[in-house]
N, C-alpha and C positions, 0 to 999 in steps of 0.2 A: 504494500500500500504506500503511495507516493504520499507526501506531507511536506506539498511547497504552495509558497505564499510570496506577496510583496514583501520586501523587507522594509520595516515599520520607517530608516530614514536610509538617506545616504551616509554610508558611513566610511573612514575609511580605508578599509580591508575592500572595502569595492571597490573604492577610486583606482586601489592598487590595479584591483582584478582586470578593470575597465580598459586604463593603461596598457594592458599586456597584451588587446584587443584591438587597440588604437590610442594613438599619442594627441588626435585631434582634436578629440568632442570630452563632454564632460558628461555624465549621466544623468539624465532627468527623469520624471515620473511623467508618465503618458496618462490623461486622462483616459477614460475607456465608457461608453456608452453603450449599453447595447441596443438593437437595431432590432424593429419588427421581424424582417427576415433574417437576423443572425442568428446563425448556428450554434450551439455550443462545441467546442473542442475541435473549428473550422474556420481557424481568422485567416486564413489568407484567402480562400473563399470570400468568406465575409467582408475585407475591405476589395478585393476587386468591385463588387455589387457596391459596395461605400464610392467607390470611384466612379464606377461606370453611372452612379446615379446623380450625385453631387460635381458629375465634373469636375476631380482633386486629382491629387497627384500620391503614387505611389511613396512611401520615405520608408525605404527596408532598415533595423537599426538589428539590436539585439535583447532579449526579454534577459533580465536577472531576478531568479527568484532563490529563498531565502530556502534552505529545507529545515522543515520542523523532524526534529528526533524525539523521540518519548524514553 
């Protein structure tokens, strides 16, 4: 059983992580709506239709999530 989540801030052992990813950008928190037609457990799916409807623009990044251990 997977136990991942947002991690609650930027913190930073991520900044590090982010770094080793890319020296460019800095990590932000993406807002996230969901959509009449969105899928669960299908976002790329999901914002193609975000695109193709809103005429936007694709922006590929990367997800960082936090894993919870019990």
């Amino acid at each position: 059983m997977k136990n991942e989540t947002t991690p609650d801030n930027i913190t930073d052992m991520i900044i590090v992580f982010c770094r080793m990813i890319t020296a460019d950008e800095n990590p932000v928190y993406v807002f996230v709506e969901n959509q009449e037609y969105s899928t669960k457990n299908n976002c790329f799916l999901n914002v193609e239709w975000m695109v193709r409807d809103n005429q936007e623009e694709i922006v590929n990044g990367w997800a960082i999530w936090k894993w919870l251990i019990f």
